[in-house]
Structures are given as C-alpha cells and as structure tokens.
mmCIF entry with sequence, helices, sheets and N, C-alpha, C, O atoms, coordinates in Angstrom:
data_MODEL
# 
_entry.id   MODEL 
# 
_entity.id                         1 
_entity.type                       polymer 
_entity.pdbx_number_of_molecules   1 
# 
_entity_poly.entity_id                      1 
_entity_poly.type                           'polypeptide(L)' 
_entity_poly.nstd_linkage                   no 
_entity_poly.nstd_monomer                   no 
_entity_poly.pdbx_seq_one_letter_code       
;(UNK)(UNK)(UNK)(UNK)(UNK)(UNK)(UNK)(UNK)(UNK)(UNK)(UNK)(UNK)(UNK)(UNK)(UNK)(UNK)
(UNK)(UNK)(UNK)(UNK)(UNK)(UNK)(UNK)(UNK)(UNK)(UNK)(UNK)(UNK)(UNK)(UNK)(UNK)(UNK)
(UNK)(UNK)(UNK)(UNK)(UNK)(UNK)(UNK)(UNK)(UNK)(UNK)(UNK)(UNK)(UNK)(UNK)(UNK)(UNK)
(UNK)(UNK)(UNK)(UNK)
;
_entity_poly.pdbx_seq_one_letter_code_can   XXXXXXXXXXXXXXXXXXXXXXXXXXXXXXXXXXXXXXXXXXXXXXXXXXXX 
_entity_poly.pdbx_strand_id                 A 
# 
loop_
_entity_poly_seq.entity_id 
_entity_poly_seq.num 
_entity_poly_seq.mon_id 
_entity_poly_seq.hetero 
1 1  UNK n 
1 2  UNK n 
1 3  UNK n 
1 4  UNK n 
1 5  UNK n 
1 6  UNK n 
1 7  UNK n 
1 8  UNK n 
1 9  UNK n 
1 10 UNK n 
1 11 UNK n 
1 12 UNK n 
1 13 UNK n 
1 14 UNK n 
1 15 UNK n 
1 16 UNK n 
1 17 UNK n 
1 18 UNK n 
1 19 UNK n 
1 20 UNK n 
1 21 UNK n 
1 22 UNK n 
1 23 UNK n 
1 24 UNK n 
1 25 UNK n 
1 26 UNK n 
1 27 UNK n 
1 28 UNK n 
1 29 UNK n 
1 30 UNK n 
1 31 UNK n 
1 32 UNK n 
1 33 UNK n 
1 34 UNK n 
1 35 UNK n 
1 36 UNK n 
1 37 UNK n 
1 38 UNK n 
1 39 UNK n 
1 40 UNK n 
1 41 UNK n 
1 42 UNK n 
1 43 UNK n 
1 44 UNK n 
1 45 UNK n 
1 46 UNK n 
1 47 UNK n 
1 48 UNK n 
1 49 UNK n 
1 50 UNK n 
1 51 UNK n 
1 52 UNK n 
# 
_struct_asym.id          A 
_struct_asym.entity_id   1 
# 
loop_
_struct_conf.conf_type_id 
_struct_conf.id 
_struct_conf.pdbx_PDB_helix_id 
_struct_conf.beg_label_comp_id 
_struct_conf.beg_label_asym_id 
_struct_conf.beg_label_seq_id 
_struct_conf.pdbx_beg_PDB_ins_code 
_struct_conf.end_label_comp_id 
_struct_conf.end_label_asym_id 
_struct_conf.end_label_seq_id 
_struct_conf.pdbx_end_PDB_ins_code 
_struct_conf.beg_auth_comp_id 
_struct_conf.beg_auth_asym_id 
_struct_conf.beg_auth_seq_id 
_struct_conf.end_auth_comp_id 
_struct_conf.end_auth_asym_id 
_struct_conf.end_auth_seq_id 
_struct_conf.pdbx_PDB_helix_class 
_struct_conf.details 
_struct_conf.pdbx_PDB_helix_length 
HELX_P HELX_P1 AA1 UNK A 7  ? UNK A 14 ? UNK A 7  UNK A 14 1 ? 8 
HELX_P HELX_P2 AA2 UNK A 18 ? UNK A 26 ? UNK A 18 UNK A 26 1 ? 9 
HELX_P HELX_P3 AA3 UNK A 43 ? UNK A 50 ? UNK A 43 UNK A 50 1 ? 8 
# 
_struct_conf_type.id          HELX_P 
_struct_conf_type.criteria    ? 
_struct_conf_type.reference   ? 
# 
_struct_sheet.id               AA1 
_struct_sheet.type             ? 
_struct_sheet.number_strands   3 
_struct_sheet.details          ? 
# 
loop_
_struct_sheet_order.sheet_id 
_struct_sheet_order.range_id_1 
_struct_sheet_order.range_id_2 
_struct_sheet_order.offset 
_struct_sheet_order.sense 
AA1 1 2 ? anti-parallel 
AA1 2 3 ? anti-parallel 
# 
loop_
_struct_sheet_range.sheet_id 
_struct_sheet_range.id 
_struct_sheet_range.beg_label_comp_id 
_struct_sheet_range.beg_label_asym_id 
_struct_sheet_range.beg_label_seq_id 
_struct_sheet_range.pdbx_beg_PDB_ins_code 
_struct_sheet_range.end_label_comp_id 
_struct_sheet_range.end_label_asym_id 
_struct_sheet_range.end_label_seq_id 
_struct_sheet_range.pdbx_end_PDB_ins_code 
_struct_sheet_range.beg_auth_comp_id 
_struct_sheet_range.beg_auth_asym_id 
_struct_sheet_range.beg_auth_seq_id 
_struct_sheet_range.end_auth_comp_id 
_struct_sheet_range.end_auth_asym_id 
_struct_sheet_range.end_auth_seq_id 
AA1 1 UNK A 4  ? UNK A 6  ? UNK A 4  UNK A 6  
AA1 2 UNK A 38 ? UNK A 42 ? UNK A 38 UNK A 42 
AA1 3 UNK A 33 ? UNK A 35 ? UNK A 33 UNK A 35 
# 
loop_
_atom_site.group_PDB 
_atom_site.id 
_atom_site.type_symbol 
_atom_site.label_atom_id 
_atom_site.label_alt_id 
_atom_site.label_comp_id 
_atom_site.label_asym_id 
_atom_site.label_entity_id 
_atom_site.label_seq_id 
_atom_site.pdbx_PDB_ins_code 
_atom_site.Cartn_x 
_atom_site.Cartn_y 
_atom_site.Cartn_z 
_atom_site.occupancy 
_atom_site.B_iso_or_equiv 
_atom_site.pdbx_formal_charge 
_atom_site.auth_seq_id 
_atom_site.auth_comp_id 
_atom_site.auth_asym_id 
_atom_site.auth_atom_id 
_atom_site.pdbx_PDB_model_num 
ATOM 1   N N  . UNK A 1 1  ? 12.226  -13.053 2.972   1.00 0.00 ? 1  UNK A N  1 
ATOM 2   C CA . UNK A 1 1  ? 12.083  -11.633 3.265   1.00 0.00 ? 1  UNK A CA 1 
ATOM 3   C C  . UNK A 1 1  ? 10.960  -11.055 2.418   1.00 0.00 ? 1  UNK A C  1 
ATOM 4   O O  . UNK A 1 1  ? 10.937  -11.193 1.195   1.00 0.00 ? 1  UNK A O  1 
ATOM 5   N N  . UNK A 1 2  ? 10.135  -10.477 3.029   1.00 0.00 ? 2  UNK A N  1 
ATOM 6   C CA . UNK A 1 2  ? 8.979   -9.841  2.497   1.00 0.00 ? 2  UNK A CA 1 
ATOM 7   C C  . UNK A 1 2  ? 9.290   -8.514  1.523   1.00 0.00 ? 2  UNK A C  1 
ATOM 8   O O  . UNK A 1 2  ? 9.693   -7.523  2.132   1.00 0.00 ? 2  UNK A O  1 
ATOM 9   N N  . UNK A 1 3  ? 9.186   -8.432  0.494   1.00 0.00 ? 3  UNK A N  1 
ATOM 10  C CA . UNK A 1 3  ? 8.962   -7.331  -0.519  1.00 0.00 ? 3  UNK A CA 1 
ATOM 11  C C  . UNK A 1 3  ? 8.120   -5.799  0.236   1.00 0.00 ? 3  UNK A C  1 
ATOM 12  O O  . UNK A 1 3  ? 7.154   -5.740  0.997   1.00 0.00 ? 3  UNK A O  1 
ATOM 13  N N  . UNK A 1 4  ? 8.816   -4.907  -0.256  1.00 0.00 ? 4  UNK A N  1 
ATOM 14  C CA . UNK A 1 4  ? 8.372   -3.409  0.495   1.00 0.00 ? 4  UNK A CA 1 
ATOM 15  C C  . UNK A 1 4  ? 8.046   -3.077  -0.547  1.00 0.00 ? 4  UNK A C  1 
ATOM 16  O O  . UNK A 1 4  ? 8.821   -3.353  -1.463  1.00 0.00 ? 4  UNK A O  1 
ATOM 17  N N  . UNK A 1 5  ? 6.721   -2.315  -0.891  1.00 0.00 ? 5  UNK A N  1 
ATOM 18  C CA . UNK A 1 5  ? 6.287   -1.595  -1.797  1.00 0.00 ? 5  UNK A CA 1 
ATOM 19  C C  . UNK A 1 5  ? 6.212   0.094   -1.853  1.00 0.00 ? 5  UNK A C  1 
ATOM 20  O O  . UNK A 1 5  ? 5.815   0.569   -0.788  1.00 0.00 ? 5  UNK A O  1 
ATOM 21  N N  . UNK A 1 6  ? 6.438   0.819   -2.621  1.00 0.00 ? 6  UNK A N  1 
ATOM 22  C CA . UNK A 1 6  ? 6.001   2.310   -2.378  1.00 0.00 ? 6  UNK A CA 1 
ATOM 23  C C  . UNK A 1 6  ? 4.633   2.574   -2.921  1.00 0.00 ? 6  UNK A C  1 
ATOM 24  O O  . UNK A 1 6  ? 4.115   1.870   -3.788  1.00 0.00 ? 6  UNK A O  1 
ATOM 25  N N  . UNK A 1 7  ? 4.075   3.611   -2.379  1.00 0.00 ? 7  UNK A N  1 
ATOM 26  C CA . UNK A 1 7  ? 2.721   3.948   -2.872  1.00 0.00 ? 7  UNK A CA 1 
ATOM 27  C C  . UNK A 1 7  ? 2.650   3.547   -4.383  1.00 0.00 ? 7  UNK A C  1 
ATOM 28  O O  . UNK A 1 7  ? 2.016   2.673   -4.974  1.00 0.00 ? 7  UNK A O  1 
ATOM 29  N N  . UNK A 1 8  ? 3.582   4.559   -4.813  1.00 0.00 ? 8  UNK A N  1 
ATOM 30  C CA . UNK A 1 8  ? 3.501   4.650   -6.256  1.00 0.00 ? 8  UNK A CA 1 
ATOM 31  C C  . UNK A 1 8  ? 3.306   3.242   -7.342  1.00 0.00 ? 8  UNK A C  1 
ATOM 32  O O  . UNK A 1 8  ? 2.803   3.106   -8.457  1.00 0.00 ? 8  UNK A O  1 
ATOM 33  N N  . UNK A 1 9  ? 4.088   2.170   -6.221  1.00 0.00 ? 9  UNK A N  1 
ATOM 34  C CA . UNK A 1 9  ? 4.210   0.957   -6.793  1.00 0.00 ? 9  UNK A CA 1 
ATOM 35  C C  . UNK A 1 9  ? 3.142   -0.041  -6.663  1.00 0.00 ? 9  UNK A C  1 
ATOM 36  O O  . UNK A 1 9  ? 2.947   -0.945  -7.476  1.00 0.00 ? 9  UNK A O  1 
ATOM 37  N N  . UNK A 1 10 ? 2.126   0.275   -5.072  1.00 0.00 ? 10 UNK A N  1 
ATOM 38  C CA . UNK A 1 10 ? 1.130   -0.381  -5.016  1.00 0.00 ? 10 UNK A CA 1 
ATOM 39  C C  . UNK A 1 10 ? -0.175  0.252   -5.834  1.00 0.00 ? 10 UNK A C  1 
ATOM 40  O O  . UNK A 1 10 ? -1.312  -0.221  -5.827  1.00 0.00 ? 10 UNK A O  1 
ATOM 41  N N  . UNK A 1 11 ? 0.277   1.445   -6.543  1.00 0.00 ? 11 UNK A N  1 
ATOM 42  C CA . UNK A 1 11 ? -0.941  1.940   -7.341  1.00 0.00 ? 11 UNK A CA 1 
ATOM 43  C C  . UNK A 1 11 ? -0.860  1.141   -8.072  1.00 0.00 ? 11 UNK A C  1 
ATOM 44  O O  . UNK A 1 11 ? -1.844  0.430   -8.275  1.00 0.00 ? 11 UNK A O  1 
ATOM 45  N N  . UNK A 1 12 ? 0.382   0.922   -8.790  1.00 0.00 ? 12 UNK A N  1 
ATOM 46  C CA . UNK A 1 12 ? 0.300   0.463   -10.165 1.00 0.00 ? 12 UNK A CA 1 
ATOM 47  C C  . UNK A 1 12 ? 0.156   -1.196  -10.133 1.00 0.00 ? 12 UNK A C  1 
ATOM 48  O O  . UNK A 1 12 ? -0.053  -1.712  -11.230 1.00 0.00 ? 12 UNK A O  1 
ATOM 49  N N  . UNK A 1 13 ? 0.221   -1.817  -9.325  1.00 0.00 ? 13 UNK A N  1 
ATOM 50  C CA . UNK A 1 13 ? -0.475  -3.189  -9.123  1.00 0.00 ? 13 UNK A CA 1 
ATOM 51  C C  . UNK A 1 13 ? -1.654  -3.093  -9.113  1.00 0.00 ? 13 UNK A C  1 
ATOM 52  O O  . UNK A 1 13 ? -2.187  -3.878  -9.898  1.00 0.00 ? 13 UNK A O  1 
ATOM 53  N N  . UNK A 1 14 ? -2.572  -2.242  -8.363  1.00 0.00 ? 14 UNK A N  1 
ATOM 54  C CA . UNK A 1 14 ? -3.940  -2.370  -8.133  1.00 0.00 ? 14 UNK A CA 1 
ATOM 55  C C  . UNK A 1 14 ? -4.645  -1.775  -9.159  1.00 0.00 ? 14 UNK A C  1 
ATOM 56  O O  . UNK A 1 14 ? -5.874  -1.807  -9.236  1.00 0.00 ? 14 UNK A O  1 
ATOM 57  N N  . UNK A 1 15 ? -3.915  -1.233  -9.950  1.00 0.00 ? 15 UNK A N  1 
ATOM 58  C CA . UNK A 1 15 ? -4.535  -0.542  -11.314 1.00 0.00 ? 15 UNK A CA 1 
ATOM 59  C C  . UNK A 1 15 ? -5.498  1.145   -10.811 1.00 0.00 ? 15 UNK A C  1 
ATOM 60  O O  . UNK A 1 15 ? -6.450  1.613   -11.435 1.00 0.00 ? 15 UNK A O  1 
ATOM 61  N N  . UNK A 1 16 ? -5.031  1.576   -9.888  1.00 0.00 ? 16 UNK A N  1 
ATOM 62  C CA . UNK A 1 16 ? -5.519  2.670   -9.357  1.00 0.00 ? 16 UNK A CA 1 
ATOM 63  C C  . UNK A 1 16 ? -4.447  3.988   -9.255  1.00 0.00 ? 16 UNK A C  1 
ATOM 64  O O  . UNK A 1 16 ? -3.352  4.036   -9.816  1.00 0.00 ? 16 UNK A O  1 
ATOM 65  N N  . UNK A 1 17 ? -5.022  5.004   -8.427  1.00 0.00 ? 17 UNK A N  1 
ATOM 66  C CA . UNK A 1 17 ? -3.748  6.179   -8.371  1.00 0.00 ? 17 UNK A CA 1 
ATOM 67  C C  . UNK A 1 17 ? -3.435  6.238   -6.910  1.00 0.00 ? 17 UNK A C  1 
ATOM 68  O O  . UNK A 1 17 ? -4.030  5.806   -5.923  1.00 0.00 ? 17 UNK A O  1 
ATOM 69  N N  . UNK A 1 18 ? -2.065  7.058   -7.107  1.00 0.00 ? 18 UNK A N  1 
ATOM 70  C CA . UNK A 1 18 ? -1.434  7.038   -5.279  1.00 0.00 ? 18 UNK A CA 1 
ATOM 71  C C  . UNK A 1 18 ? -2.250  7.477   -4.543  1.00 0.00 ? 18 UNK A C  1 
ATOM 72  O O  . UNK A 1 18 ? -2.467  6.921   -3.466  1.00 0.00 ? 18 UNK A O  1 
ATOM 73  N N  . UNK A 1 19 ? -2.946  8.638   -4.948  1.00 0.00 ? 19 UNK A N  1 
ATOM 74  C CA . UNK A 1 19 ? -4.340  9.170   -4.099  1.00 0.00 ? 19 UNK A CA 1 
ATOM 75  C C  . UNK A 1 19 ? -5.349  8.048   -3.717  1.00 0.00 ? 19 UNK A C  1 
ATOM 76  O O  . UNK A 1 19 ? -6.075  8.320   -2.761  1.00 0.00 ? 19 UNK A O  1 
ATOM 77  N N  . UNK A 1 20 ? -5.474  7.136   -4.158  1.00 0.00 ? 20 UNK A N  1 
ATOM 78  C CA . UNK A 1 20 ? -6.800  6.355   -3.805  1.00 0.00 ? 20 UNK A CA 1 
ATOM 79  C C  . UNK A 1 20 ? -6.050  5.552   -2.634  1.00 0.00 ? 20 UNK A C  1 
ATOM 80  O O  . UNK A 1 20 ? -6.518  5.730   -1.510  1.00 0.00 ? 20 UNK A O  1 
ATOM 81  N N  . UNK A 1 21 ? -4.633  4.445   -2.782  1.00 0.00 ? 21 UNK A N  1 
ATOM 82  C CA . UNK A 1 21 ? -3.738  4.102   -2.220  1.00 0.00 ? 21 UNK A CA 1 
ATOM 83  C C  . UNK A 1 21 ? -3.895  4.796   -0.888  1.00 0.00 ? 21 UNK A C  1 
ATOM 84  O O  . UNK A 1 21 ? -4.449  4.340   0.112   1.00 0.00 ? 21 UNK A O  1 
ATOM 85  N N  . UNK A 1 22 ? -3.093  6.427   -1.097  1.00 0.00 ? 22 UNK A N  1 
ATOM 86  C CA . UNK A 1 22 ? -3.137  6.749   0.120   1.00 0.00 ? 22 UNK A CA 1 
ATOM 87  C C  . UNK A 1 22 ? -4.457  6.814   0.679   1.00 0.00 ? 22 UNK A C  1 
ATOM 88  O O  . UNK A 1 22 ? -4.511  6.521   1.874   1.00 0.00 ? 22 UNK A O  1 
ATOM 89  N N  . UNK A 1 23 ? -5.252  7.043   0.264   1.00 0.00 ? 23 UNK A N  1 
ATOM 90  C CA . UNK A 1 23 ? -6.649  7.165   1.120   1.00 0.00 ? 23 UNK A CA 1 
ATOM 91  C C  . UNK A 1 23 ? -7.070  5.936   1.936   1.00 0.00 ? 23 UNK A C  1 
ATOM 92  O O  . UNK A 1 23 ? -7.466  6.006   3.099   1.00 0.00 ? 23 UNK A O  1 
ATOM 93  N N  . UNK A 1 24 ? -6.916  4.471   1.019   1.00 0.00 ? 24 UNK A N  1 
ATOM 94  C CA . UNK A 1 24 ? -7.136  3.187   2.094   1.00 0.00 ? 24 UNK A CA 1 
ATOM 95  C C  . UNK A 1 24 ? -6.165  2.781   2.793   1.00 0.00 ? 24 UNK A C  1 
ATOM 96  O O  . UNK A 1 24 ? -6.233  1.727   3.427   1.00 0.00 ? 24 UNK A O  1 
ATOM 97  N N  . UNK A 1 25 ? -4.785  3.787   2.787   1.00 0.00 ? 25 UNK A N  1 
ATOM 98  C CA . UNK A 1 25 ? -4.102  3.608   4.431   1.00 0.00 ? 25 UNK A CA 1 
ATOM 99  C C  . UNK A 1 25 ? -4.388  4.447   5.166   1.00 0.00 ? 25 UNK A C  1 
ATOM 100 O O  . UNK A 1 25 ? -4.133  4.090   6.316   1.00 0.00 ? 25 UNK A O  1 
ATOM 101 N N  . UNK A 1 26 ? -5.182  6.306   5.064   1.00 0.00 ? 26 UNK A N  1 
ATOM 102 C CA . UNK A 1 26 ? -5.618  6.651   5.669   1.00 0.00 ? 26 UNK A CA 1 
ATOM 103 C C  . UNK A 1 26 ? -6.992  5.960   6.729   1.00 0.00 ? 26 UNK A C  1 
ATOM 104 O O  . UNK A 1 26 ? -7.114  6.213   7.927   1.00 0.00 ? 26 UNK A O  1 
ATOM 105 N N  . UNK A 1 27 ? -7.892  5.086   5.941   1.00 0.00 ? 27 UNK A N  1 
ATOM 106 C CA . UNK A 1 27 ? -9.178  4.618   6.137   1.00 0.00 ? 27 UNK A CA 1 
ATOM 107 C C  . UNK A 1 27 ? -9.003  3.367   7.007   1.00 0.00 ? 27 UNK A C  1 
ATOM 108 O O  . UNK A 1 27 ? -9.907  2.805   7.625   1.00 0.00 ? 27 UNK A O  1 
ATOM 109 N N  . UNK A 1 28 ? -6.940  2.798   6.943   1.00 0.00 ? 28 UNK A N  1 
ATOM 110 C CA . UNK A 1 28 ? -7.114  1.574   7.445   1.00 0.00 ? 28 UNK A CA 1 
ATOM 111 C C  . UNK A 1 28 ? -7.280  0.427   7.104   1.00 0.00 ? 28 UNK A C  1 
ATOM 112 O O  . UNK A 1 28 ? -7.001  -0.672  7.584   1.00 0.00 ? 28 UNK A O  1 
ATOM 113 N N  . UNK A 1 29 ? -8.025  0.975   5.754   1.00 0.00 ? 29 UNK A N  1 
ATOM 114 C CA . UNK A 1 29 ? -7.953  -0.789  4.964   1.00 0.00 ? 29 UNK A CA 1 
ATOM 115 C C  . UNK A 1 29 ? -7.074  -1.274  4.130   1.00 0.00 ? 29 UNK A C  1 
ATOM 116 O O  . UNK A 1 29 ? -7.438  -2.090  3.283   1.00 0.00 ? 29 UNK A O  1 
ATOM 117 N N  . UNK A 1 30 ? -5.596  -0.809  4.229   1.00 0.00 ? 30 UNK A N  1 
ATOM 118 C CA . UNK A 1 30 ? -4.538  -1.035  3.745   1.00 0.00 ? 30 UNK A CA 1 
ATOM 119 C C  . UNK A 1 30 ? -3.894  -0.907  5.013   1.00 0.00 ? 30 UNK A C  1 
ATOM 120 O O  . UNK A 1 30 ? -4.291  0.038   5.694   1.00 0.00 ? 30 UNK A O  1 
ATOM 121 N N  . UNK A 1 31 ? -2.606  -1.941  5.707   1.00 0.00 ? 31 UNK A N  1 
ATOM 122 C CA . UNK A 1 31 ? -1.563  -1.429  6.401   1.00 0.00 ? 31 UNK A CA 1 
ATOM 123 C C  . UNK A 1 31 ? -0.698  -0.930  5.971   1.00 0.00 ? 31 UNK A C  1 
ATOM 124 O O  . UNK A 1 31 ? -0.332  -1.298  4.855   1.00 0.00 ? 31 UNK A O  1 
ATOM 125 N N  . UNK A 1 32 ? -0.028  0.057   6.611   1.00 0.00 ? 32 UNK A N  1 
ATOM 126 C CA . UNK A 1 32 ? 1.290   0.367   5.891   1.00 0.00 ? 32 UNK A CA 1 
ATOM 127 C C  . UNK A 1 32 ? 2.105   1.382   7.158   1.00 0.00 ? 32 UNK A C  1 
ATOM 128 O O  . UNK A 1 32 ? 1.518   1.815   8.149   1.00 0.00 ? 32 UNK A O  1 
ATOM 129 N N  . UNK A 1 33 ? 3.335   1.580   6.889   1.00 0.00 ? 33 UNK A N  1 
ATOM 130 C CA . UNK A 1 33 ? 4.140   2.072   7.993   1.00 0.00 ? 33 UNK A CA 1 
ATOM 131 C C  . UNK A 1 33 ? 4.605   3.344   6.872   1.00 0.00 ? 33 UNK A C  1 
ATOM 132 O O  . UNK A 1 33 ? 4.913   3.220   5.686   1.00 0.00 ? 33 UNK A O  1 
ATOM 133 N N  . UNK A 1 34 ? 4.528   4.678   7.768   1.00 0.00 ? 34 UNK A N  1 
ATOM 134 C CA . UNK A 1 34 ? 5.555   6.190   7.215   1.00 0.00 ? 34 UNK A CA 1 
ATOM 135 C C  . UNK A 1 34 ? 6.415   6.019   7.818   1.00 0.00 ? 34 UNK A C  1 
ATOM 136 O O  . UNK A 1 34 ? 6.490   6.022   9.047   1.00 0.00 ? 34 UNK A O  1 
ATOM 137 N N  . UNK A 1 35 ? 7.713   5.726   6.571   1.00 0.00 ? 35 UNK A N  1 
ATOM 138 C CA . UNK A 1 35 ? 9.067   6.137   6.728   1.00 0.00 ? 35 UNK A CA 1 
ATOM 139 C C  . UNK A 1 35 ? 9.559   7.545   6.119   1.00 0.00 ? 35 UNK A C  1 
ATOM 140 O O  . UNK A 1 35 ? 9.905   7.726   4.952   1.00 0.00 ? 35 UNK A O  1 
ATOM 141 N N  . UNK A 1 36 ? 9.518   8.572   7.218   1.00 0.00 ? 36 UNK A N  1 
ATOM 142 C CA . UNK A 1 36 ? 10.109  9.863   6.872   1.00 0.00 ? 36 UNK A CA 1 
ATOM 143 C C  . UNK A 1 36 ? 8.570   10.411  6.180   1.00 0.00 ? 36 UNK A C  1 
ATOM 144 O O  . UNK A 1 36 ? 7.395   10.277  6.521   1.00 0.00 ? 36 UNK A O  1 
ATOM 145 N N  . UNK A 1 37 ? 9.115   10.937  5.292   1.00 0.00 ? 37 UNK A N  1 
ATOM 146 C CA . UNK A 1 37 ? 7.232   11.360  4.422   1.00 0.00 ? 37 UNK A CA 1 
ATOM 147 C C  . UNK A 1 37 ? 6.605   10.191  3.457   1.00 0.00 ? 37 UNK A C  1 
ATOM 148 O O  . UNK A 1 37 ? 5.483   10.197  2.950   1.00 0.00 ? 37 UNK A O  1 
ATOM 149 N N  . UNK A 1 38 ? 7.268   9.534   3.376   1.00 0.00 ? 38 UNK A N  1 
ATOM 150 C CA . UNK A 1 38 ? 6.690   8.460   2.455   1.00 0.00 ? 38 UNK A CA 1 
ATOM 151 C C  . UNK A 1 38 ? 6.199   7.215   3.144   1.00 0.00 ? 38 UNK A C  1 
ATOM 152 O O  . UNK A 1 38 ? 6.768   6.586   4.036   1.00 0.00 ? 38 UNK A O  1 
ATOM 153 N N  . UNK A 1 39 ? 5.194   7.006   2.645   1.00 0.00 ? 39 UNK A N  1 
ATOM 154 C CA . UNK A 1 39 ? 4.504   5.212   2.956   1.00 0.00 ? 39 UNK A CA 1 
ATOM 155 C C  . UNK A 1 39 ? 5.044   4.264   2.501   1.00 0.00 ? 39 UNK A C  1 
ATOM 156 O O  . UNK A 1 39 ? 5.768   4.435   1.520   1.00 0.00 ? 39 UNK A O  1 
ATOM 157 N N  . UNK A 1 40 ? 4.881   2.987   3.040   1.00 0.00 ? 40 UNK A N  1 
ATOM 158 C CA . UNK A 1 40 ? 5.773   1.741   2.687   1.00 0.00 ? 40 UNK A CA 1 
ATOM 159 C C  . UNK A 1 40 ? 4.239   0.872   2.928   1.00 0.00 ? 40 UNK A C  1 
ATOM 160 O O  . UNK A 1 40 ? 3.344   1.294   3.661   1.00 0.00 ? 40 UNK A O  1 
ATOM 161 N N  . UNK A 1 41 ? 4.188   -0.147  2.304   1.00 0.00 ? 41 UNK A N  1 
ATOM 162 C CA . UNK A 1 41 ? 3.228   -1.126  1.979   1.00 0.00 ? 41 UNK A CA 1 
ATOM 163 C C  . UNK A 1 41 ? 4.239   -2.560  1.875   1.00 0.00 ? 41 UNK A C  1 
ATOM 164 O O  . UNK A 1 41 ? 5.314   -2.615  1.279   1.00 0.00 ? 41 UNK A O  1 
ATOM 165 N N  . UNK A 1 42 ? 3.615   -3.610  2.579   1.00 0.00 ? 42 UNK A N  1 
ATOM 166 C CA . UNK A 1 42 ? 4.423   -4.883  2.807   1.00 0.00 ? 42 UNK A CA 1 
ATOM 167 C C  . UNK A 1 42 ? 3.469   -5.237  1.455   1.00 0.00 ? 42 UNK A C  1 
ATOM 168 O O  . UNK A 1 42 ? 2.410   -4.730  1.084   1.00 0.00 ? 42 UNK A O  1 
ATOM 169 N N  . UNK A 1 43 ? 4.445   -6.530  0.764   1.00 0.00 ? 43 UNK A N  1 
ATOM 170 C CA . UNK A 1 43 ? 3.549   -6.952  -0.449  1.00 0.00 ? 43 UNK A CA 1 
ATOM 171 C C  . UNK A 1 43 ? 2.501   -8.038  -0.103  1.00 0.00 ? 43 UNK A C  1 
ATOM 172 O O  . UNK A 1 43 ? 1.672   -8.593  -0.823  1.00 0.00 ? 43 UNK A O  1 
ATOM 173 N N  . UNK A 1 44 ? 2.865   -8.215  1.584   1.00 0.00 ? 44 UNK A N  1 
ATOM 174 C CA . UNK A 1 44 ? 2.468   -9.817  1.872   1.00 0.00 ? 44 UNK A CA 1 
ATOM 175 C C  . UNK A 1 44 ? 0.794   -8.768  2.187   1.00 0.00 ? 44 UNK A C  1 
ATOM 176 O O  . UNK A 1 44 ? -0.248  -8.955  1.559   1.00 0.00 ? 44 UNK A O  1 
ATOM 177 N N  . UNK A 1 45 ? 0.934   -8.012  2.989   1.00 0.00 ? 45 UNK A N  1 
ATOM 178 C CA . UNK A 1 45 ? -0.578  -6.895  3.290   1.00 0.00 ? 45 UNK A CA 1 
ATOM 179 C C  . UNK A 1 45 ? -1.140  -6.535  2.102   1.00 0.00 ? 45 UNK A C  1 
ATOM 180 O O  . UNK A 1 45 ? -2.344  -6.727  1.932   1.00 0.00 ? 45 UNK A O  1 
ATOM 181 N N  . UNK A 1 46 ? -0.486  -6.059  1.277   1.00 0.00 ? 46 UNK A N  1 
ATOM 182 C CA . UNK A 1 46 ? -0.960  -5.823  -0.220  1.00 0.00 ? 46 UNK A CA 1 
ATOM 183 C C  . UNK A 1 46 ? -2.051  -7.233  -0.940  1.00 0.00 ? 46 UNK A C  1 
ATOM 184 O O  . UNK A 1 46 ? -3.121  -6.898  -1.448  1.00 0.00 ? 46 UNK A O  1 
ATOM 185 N N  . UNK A 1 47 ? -1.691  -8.611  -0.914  1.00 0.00 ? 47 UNK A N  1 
ATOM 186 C CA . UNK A 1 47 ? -1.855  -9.450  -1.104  1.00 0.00 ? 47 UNK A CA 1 
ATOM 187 C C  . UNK A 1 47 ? -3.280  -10.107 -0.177  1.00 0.00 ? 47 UNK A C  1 
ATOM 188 O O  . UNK A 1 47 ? -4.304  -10.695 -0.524  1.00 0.00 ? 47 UNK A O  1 
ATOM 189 N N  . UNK A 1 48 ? -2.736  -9.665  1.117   1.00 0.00 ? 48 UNK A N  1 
ATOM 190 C CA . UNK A 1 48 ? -3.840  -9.675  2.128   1.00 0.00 ? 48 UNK A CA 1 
ATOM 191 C C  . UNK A 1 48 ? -4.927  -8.950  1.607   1.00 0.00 ? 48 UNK A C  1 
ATOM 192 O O  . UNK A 1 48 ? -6.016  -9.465  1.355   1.00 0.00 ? 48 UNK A O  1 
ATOM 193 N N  . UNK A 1 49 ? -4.606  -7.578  1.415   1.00 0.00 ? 49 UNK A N  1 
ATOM 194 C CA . UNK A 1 49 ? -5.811  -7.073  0.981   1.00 0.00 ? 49 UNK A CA 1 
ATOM 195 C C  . UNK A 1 49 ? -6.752  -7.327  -0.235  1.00 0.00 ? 49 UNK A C  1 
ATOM 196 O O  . UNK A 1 49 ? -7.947  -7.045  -0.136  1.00 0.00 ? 49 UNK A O  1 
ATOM 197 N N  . UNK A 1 50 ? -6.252  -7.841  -1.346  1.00 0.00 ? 50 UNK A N  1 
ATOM 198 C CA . UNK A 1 50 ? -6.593  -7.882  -2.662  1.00 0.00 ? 50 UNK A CA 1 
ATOM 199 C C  . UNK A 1 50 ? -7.725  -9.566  -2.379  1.00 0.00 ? 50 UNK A C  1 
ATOM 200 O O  . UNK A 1 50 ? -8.751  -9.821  -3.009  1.00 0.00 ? 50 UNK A O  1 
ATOM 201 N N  . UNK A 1 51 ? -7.092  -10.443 -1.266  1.00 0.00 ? 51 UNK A N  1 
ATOM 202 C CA . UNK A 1 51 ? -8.118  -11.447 -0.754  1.00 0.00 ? 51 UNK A CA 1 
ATOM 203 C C  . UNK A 1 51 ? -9.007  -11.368 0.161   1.00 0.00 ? 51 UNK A C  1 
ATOM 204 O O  . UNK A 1 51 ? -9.534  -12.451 0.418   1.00 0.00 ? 51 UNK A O  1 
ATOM 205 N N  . UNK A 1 52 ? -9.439  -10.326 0.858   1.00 0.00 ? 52 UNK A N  1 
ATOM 206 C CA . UNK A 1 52 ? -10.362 -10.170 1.366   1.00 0.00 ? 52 UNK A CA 1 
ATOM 207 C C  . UNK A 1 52 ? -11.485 -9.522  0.839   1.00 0.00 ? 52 UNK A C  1 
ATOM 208 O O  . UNK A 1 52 ? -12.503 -9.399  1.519   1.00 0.00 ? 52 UNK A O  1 
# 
C-alpha cells in the first residue's frame, strides 16, 4: 500500500514550503488528488518526481 502524504508533509521532505508544493500541483508537475480542501500527494509520485 502506497503511503499518502499531506502538503505539509511533502514540504518538509523536499526541504521547501506548502506554498511552493502547492504551486507544482497547481503547474502539474506534482500529481496529487483534493480531498475536501486539502491535497493528498502519493509518496510513490513524490518519488517520481524527485527522479525526473
């Protein structure tokens, strides 16, 4: 089972802030799904992203 991340949590992996976060799922270059008002980030996409 794949790990769900919250913004807040993929900031703090990437060493950045939720604002920047949210901006590269606005831009697309992060996937991520809104549940209710909040974003969810898969860790396996997270991972995806950090290798490309």
């Amino acid at each position: 089972m794949t790990a769900i991340l919250t913004v807040k949590e993929a900031a703090s992996l990437l060493k950045t802030s939720r604002q920047q976060v949210r901006k590269m799922i606005q831009s697309g270059d992060l996937p991520a799904v809104k549940v209710g008002r909040e974003w969810r980030i898969r860790a396996d996409a997270l991972d995806d992203f950090l290798t490309e």
